[in-house]
C-alpha positions as CSV (number, residue, x, y, z in Angstrom):
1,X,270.8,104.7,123.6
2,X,268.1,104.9,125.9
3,X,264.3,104.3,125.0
4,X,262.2,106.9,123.4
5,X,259.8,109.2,125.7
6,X,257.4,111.2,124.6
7,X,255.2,113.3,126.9
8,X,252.2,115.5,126.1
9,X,249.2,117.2,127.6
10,X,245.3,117.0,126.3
11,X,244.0,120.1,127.6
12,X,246.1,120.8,130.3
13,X,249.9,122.4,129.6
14,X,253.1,120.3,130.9
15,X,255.6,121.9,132.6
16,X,259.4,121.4,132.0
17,X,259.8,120.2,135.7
18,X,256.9,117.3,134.8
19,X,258.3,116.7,131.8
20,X,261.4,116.0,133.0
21,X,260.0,114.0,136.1
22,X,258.4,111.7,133.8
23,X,260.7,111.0,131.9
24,X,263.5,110.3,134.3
25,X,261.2,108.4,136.9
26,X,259.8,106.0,133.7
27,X,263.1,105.2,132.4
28,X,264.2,104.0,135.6
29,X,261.2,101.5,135.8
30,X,261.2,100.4,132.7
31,X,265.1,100.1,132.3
32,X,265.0,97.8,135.9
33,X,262.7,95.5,134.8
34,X,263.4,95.4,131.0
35,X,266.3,96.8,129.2
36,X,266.0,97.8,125.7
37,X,262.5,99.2,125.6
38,X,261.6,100.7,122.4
39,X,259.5,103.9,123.3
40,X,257.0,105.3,125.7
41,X,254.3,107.8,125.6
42,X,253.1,109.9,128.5
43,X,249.5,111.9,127.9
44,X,248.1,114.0,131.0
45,X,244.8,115.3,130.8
46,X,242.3,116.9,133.2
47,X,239.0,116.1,133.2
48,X,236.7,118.3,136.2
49,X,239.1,118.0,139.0
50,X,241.1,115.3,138.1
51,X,244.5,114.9,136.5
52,X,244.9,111.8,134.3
53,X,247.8,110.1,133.3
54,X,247.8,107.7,130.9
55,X,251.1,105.8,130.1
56,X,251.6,103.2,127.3
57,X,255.2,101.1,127.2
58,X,256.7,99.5,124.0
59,X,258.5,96.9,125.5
60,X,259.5,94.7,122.4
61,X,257.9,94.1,119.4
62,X,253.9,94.0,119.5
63,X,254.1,93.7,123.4
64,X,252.6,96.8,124.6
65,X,252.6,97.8,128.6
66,X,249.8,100.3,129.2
67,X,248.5,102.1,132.4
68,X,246.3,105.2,133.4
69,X,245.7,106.5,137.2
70,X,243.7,109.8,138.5
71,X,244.3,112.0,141.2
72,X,244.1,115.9,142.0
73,X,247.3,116.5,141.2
74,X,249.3,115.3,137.8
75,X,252.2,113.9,140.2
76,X,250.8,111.1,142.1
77,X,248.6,110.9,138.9
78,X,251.7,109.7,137.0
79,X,253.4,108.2,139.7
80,X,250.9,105.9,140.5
81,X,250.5,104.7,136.4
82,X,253.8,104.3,136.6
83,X,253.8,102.1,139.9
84,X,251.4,99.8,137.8
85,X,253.9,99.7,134.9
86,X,256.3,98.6,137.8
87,X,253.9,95.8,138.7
88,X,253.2,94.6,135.3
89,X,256.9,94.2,134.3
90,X,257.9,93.2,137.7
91,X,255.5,90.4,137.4
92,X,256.5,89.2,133.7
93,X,259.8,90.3,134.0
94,X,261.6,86.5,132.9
95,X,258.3,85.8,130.9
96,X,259.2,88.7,129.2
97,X,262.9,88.0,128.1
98,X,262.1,84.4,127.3
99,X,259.2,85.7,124.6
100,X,261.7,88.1,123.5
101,X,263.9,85.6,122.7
102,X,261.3,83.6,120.9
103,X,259.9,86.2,118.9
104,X,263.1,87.1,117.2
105,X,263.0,83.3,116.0
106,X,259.1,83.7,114.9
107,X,257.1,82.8,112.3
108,X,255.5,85.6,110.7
109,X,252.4,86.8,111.9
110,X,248.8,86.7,110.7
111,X,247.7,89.8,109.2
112,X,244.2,90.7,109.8
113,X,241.6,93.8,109.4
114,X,240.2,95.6,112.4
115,X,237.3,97.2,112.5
116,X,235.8,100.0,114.7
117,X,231.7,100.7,114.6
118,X,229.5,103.2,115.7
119,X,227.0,102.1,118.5
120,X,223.8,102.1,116.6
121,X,221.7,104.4,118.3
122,X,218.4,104.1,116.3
123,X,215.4,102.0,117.9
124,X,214.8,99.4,115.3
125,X,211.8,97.5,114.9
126,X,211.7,94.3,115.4
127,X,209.6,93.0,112.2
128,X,211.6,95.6,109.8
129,X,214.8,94.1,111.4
130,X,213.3,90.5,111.0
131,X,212.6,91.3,107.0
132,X,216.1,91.7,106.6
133,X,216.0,95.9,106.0
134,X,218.9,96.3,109.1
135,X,221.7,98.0,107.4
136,X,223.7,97.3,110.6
137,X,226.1,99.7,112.3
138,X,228.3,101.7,110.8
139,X,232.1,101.1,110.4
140,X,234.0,104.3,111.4
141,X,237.6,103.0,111.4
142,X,239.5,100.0,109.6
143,X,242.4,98.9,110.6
144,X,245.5,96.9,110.3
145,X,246.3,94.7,112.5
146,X,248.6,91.3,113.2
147,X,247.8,88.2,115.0
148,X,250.8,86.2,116.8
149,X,251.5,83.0,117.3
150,X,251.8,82.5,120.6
151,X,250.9,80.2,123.7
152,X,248.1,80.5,125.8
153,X,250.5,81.5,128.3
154,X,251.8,84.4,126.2
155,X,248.8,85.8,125.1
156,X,247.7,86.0,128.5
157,X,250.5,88.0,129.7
158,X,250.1,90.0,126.7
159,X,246.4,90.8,127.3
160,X,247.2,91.8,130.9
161,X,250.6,93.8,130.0
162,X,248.3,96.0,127.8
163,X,245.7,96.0,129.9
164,X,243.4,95.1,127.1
165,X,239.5,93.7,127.0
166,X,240.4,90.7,125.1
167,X,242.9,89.6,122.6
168,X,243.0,87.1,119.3
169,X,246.0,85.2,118.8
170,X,247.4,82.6,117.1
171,X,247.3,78.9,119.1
172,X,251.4,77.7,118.7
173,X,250.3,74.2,119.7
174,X,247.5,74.0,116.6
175,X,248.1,77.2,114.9
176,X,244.4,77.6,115.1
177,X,242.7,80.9,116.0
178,X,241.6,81.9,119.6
179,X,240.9,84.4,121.7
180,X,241.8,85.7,125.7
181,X,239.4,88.2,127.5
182,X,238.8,89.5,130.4
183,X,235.2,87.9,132.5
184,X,233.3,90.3,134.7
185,X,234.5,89.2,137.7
186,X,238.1,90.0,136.7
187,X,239.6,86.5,135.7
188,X,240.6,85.8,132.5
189,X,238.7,83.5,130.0
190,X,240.1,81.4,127.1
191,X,238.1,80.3,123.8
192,X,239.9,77.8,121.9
193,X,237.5,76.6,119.1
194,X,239.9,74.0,118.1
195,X,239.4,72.1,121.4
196,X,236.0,70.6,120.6
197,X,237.9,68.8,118.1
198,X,240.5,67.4,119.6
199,X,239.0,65.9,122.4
200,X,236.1,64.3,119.3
């Protein structure tokens, strides 16, 4: 059975003939580099005169491939995201199967509360915020989440698979906590609290 696809439109109606191109044209990228995908969803939206498509790949479990790309039309809007799926996997693609492998012999993973606030918007004085009478942003969304174990390796991937800003995980060599995230200039940076103390 194949994967799962799921394709939608956010203010903008999809056709049969897009649907159908999506569909077809993902689950021949993903099924070359990585058989046994779980699901994908496709969302196209137009915003001014641009299409967006925005496509996000479950590849295995907690390993998420995401991609968006804009262009006048919703084609080369999708087929583009989809060309950077096809990159991504392409470039993980024995990484991939390896982790795969792993995973199913896991430990279990950390579960852990996420938290989404509101940008606090007020201009605060500095002497009331000094007295202690902040009351701090506001927390509009908790959420579940799980932190793996993985390597540093792993997580990397994972952060870039996703396409993500940064990413906790679990350290396999010291099951301590640290985090990946993406610098400025594009690279990737690594904070591994745990460090300091070996090298003491």
């Amino acid at each position: 059975m194949g994967m799962k696809i799921s394709v939608s439109g956010k203010q903008v109606d999809v056709g049969d003939a897009f649907r159908v191109h999506a569909e077809e044209m993902l689950d021949s990228v993903v099924d070359k580099y990585f058989g046994n995908a779980l699901d994908a969803r496709v969302v196209l939206s137009h915003h001014a005169h641009l299409f967006r498509a925005d496509i996000a790949v479950h590849v295995g479990h907690n390993i998420l491939v995401q991609s968006h790309s804009e262009a006048e039309q919703p084609y080369p809007a999708f087929d583009s995201a989809a060309e950077h799926i096809a990159k991504r996997l392409r470039r993980y693609k024995r990484r991939l199967r390896d982790h795969h492998r792993r995973q199913a012999q896991a430990e279990t993973a950390l579960e852990a509360r996420q938290y989404v606030l509101a940008p606090d918007e007020r201009d605060e004085d500095a002497a009331e915020a000094a007295a202690g009478k902040s009351e701090g942003p506001v927390v509009v969304a908790e959420l579940a989440t799980t932190i793996d174990t993985l390597t540093v390796g792993e997580a990397v991937m994972r952060l870039d698979l996703a396409d993500l800003p940064a990413m906790m995980f679990k350290n396999r060599a010291h099951g301590g906590l640290n985090m990946v995230y993406r610098r400025p200039d594009g690279s990737i940076g690594w904070v591994d609290p745990r460090g300091a103390e070996a090298r003491a």
